[in-house]
N, C-alpha and C positions, 0 to 999 in steps of 0.2 A: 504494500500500500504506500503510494507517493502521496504523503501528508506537507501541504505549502503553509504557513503562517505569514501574516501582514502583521508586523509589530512597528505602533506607531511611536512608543518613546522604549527608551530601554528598559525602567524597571514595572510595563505593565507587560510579564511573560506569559507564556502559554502554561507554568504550573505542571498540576497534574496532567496533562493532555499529554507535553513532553515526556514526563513518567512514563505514561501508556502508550508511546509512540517507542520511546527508547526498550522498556520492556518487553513488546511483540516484535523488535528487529526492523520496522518501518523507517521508511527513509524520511528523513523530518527536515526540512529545507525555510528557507525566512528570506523573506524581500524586509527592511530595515530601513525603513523610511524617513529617517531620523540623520541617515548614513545616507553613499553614493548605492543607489540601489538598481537592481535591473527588476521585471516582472519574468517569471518563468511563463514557458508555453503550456497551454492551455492543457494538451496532452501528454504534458509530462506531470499531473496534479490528479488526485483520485477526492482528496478532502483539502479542500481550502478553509482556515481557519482564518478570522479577521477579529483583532485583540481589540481593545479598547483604549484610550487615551484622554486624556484631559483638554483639549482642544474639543472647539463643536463641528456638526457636524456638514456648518456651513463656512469654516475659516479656509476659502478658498487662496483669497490672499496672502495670508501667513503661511499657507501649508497648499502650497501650487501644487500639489500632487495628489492631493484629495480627491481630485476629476479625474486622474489617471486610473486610480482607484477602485473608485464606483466604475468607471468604465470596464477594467479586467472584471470585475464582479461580473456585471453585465453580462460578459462571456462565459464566463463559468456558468452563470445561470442557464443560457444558450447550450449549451454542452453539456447540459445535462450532471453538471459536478456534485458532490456532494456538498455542503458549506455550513460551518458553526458562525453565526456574529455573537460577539458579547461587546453588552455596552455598546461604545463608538461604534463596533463592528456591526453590531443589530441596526444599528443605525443607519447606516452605510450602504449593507447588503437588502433595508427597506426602499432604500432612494434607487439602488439596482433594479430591485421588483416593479418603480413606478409608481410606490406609496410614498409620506410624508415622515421624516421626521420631523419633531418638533422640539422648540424649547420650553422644558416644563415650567411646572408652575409652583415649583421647589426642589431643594437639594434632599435626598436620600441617601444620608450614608451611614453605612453601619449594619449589625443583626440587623433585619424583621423578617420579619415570614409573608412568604408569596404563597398565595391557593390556586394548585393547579385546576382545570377545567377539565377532570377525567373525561365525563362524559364524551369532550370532542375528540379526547385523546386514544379512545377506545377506537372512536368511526372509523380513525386513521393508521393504525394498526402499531401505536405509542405508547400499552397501557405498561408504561416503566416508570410512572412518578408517583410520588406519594401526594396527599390529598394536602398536605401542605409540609412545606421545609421552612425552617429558618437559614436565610441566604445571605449571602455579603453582598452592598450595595455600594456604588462610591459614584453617582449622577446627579445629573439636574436637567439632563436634556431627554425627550420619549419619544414616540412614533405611534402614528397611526396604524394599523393592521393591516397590511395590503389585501386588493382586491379575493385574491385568492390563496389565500392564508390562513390558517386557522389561530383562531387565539387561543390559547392554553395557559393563562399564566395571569395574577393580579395582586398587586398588594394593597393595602391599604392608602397611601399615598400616589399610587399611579398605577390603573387599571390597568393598561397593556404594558404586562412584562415580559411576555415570551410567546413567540410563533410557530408555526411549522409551515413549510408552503411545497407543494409537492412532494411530500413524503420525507426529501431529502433536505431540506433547507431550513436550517431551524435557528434562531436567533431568540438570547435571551438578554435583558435589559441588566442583571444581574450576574453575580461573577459565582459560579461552581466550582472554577479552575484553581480557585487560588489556593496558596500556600501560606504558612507563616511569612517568610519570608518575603515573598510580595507586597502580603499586609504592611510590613516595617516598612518597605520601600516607597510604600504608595502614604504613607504617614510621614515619611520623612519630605516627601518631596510635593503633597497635595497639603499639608498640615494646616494650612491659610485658608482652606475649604471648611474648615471644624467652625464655625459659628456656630452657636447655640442656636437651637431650632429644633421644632418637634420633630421632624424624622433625620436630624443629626446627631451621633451620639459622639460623645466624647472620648478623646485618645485609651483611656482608660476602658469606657465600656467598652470600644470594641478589641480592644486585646484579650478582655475579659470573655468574649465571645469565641477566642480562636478552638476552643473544643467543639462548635460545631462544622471547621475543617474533613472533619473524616467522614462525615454526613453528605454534605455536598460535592466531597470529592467522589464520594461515589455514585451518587446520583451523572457524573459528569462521565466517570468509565463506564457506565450504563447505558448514556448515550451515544458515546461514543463507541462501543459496542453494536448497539443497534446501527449506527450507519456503516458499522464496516461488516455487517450482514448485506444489508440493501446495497453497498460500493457492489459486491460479491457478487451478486445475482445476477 
């Protein structure tokens, strides 16, 4: 399995995904957009993954290769590829499909729990989630649910959290992938983000949360499981 990643700064990585990429022997490859980057060919990619970033997901100016971007998505979509967004990446791979991101109407960061939408997740042959997780969050920007998409996913503070669109294409607004380690990274270098706010918790709570790591990570090899059935087929 040729797994590609789009990482937009260095310390939001792919995590567990890498784990489970380096574990089954799969060839794990990165466009580093941050860096002098090239995009790989279309048919050399079985799962394209798209990270997330602290930039939105209209900072065209700042980050000129945001349109390059959405464009390979685009293809990948065309070709039939498999594809995770998280966060930015949900974002990104929405504006691909021809639906909207948007900029929310608050920050979320930290623990809360998202309710997944079994019922839709059953029609589509997805029933691998539990009826609700406590998830790591770190946004403030969401999206509309593309036309042909199903919604699966909502929390309290921003109903659409997670999609599925042709079986294969699944983008969550929320991070499963992470690590301790990321968390530190993502505190050390987003820490100006932490205002006090009801769906912001403070440096402390969410350290305080990293025991629900082993929960979400596995929800994450789950999925990722599940698409490299469907890559297979």
């Amino acid at each position: 399995m040729q797994i590609h990643c789009f990482q937009h700064v260095p310390f939001e990585k792919p995590g567990v995904i890498a784990n489970w990429a380096i574990k089954n022997n799969f060839n794990l490859t990165y466009t580093k957009f941050y860096e002098e980057y090239t995009l790989p060919k279309i048919d050399e990619v079985d799962l394209l993954v798209v990270m997330g970033g602290p930039m939105s997901f209209d900072d065209y100016e700042v980050y000129t290769w945001l349109k390059a971007e959405i464009e390979y998505i685009n293809k990948a979509i065309r070709a039939n590829k498999a594809i995770i967004g998280i966060c930015l990446g949900a974002q990104l791979v929405v504006q691909a499909l021809g639906g909207k991101p948007l900029h929310g109407h608050c920050k979320e960061i930290g623990w809360f729990p998202v309710q997944f939408n079994n019922q839709e997740l059953k029609k589509v042959g997805w029933d691998i989630f539990p009826d609700e997780l406590n998830v790591f969050h770190w946004h403030g920007d969401t999206f509309e649910i593309p036309g042909d998409s199903v919604h699966i996913a909502q929390s309290e503070a921003f109903y659409n959290q997670a999609y599925i669109c042709k079986d294969r294409i699944i983008g969550f607004q929320f991070h499963l992938e992470v690590k301790q380690d990321i968390i530190n990274e993502l505190l050390i270098n987003c820490r100006a983000e932490l205002r006090k706010d009801k769906y912001v918790q403070s440096e402390n709570e969410i350290l305080a949360g990293i025991n629900n790591i082993t929960a979400t990570n596995k929800l994450m090899i789950d999925v990722l499981e599940k698409l490299r059935t469907i890559v297979s087929k």
